[in-house]
Backbone as CSV, one residue per row, in Angstrom:
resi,resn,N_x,N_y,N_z,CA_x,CA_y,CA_z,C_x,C_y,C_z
1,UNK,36.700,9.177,-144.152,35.833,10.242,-143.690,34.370,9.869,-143.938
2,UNK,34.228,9.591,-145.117,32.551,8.760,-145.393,32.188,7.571,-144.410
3,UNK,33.169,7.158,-144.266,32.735,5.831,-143.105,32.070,6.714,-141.578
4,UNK,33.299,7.407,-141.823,33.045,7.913,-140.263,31.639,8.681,-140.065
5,UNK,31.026,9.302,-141.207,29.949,9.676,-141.068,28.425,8.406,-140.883
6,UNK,28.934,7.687,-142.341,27.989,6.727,-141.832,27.784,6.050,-140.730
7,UNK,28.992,5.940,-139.671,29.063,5.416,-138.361,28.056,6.162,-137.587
8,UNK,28.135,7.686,-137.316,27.261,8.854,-137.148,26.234,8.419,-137.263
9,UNK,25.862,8.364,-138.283,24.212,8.521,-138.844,23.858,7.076,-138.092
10,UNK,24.427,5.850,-138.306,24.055,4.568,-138.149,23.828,4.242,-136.331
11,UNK,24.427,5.458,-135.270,23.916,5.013,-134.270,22.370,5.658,-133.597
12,UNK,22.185,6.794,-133.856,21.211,7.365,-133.542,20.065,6.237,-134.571
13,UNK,20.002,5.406,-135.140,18.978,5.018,-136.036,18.972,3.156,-135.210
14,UNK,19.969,2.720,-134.764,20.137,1.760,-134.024,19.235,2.204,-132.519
15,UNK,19.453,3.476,-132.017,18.903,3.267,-130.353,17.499,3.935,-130.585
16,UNK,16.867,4.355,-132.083,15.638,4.152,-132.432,15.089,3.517,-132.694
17,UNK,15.766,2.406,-133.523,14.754,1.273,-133.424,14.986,0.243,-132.325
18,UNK,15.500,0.520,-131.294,15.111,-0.665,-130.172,13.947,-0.225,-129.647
19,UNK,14.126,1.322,-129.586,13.056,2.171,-128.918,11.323,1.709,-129.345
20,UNK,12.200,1.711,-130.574,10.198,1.196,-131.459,9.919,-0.024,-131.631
21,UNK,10.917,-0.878,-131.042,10.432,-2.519,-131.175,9.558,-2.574,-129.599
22,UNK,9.751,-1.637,-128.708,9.212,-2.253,-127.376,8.012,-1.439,-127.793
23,UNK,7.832,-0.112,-128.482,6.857,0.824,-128.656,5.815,0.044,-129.730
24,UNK,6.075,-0.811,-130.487,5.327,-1.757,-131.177,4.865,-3.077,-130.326
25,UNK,5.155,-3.202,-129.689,4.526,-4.306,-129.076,3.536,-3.440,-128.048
26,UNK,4.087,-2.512,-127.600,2.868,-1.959,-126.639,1.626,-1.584,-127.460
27,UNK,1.605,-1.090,-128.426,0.667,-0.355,-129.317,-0.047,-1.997,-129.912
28,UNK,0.530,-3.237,-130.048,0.062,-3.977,-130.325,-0.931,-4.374,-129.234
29,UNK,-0.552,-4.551,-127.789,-1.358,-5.143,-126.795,-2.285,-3.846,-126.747
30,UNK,-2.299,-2.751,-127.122,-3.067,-1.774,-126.635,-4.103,-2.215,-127.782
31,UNK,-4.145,-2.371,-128.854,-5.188,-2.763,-130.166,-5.982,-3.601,-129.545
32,UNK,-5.210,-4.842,-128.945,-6.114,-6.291,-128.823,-6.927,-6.145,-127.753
33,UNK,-6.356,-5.470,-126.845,-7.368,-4.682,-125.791,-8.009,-4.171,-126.097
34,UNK,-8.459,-3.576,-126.733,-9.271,-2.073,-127.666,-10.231,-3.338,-127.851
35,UNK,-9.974,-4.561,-128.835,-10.668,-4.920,-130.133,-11.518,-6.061,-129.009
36,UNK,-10.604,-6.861,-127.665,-11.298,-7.752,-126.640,-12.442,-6.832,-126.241
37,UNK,-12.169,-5.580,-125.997,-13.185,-4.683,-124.668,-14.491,-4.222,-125.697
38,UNK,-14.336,-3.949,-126.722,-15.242,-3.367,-127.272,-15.767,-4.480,-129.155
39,UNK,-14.911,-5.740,-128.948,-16.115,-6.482,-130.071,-16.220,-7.857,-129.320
40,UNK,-15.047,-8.159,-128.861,-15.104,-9.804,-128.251,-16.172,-9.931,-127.163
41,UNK,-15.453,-9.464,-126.400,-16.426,-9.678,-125.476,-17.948,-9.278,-125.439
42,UNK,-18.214,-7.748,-125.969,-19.928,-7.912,-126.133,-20.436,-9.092,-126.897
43,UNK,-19.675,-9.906,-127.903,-19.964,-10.959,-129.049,-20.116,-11.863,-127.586
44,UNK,-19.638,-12.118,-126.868,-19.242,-13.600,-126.167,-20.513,-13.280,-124.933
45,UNK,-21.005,-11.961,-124.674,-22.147,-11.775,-123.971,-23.572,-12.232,-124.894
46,UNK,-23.493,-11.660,-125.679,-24.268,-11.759,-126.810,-25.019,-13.254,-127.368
47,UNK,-23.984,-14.094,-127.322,-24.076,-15.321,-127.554,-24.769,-16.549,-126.180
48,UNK,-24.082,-16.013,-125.223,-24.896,-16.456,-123.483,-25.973,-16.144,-123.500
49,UNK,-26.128,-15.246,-123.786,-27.690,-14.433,-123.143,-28.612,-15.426,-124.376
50,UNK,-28.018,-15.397,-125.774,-28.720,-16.157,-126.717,-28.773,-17.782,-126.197
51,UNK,-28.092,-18.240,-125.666,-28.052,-19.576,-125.536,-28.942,-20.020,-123.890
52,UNK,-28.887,-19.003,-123.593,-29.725,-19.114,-122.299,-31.037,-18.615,-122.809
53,UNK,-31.656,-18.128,-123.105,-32.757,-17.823,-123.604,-33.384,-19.080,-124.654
54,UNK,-32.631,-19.805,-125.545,-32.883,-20.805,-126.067,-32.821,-22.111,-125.013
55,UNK,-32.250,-22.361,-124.022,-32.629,-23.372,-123.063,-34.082,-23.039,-122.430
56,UNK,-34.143,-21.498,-122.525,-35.349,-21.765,-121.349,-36.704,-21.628,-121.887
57,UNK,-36.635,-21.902,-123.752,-37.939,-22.173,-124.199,-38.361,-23.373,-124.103
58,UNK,-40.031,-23.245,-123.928,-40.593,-24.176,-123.682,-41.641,-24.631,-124.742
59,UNK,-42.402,-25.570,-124.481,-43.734,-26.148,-125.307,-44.851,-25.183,-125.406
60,UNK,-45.074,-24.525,-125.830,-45.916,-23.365,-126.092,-45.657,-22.193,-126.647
61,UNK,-43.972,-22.127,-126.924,-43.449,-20.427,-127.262,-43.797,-20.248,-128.727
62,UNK,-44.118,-19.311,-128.883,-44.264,-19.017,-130.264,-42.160,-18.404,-130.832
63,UNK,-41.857,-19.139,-131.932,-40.632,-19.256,-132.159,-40.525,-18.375,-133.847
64,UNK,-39.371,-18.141,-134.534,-38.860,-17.636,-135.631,-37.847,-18.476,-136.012
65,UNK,-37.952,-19.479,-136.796,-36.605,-20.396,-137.227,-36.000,-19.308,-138.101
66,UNK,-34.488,-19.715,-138.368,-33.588,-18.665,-139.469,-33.567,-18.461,-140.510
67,UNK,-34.608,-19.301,-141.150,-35.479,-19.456,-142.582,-36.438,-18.633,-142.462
68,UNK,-37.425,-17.850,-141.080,-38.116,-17.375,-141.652,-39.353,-17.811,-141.116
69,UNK,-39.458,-18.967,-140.917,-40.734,-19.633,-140.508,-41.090,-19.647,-139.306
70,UNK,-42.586,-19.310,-138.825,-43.066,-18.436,-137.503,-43.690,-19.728,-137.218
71,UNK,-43.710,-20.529,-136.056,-44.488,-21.180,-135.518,-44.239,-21.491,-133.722
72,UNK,-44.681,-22.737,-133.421,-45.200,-22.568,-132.189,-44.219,-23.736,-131.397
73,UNK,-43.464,-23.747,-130.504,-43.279,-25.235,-130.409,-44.088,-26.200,-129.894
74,UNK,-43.870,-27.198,-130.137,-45.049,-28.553,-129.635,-44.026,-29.320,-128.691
75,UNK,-42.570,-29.408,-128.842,-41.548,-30.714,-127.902,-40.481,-30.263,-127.831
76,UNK,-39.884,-30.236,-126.677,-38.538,-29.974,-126.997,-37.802,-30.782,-126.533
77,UNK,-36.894,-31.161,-127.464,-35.291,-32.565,-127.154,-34.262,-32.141,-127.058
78,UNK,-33.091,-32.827,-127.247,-31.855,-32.218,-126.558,-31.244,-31.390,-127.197
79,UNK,-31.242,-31.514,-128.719,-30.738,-30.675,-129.677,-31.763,-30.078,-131.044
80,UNK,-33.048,-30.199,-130.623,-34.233,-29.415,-131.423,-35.100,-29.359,-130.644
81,UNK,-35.930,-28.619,-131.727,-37.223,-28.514,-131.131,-38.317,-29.169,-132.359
82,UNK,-39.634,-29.558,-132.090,-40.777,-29.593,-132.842,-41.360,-28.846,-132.803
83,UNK,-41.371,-27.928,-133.930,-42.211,-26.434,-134.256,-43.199,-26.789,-135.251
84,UNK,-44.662,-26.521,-134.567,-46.153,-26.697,-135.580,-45.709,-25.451,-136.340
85,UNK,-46.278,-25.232,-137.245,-46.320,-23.936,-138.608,-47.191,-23.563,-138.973
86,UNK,-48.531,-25.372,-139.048,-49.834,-25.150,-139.686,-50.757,-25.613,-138.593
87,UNK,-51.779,-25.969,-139.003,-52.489,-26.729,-138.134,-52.014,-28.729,-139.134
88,UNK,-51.820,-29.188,-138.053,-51.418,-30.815,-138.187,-50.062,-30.742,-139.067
89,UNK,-49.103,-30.078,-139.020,-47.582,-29.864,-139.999,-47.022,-29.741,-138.949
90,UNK,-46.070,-30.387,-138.759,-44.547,-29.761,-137.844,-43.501,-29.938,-138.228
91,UNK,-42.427,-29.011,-138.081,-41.040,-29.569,-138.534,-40.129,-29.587,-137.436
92,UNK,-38.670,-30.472,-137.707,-38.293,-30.463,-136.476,-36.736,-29.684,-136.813
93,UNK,-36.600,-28.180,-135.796,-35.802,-27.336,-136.288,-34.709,-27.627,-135.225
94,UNK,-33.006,-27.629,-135.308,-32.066,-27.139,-134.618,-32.292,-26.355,-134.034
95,UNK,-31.591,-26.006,-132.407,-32.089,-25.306,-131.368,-31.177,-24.116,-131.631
96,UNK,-29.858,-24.472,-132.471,-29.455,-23.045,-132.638,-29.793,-22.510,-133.816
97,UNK,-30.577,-22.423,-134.728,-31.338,-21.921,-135.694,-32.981,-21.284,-135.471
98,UNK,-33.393,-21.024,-134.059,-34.729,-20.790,-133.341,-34.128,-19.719,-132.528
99,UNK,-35.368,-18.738,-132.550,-35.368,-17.184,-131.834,-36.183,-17.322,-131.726
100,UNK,-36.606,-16.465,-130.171,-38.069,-15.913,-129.903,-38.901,-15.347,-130.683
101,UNK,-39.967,-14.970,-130.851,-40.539,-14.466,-131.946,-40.918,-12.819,-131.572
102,UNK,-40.838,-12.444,-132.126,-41.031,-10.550,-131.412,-42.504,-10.332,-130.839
103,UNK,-43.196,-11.023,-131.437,-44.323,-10.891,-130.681,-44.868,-11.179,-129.302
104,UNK,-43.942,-12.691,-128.805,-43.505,-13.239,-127.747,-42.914,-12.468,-126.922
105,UNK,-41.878,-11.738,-127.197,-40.918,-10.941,-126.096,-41.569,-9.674,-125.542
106,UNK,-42.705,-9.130,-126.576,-43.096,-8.024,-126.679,-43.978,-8.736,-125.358
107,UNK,-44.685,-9.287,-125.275,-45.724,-9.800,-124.129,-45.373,-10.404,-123.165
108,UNK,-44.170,-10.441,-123.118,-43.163,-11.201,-121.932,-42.857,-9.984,-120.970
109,UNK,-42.872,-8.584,-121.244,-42.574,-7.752,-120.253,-44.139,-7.503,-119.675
110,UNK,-45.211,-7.420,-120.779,-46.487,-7.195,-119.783,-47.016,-8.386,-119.021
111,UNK,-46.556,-9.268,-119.137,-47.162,-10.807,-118.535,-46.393,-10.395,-117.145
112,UNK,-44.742,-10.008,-116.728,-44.276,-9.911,-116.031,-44.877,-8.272,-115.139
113,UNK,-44.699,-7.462,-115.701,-45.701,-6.589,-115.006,-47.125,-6.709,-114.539
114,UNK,-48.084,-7.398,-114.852,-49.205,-7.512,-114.954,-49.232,-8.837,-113.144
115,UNK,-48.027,-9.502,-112.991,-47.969,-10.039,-111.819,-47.348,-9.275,-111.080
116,UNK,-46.908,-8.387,-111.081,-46.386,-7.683,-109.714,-47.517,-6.893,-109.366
């Protein structure tokens, strides 16, 4: 008689968990979707727009290396740049360690208005 109950109990708990092995995988693809749409991908925009913006500086931009240090570039090569700092000092910084400088961007929208 105890068997026969545990038989009972043991099928309703069998055609629940098949139920929740397919219900776990959906809830899984639904996360990674969640986590692609709203961190990956703005990260992977984020990073283009940065890497395109660092190709298209030139010999004159005023720059921010990731140390901190505000200067100007003087050359740019394939994988740095030569950034003056002082007058007659330059150092030569990695191109992915260089940002625009805020002061630069700030005058990049009136330079562009100011020609139309």
């Amino acid at each position: 008689m105890l068997d026969f109950m545990l038989l009972q109990e043991a099928a309703p708990m069998g055609a629940a968990g098949q139920q929740g092995g397919w219900t776990f995988w959906v809830m899984m693809i639904l996360i990674f979707v969640v986590f692609y749409f709203f961190m990956i991908r703005p990260q992977q925009k984020k990073q283009k727009e940065l890497q395109a913006q660092r190709e298209a500086m030139k010999k004159g931009d005023k720059v921010v290396t990731a140390g901190g240090i505000y200067g100007e570039i003087k050359e740019v090569q394939d994988n740095a740049f030569i950034v003056t700092i002082a007058k007659d000092i330059t150092i030569k910084v990695d191109k992915g360690s260089v940002f625009a400088s805020a002061e630069d961007a700030q005058q990049a929208p009136k330079e562009g208005e100011a020609k139309k």
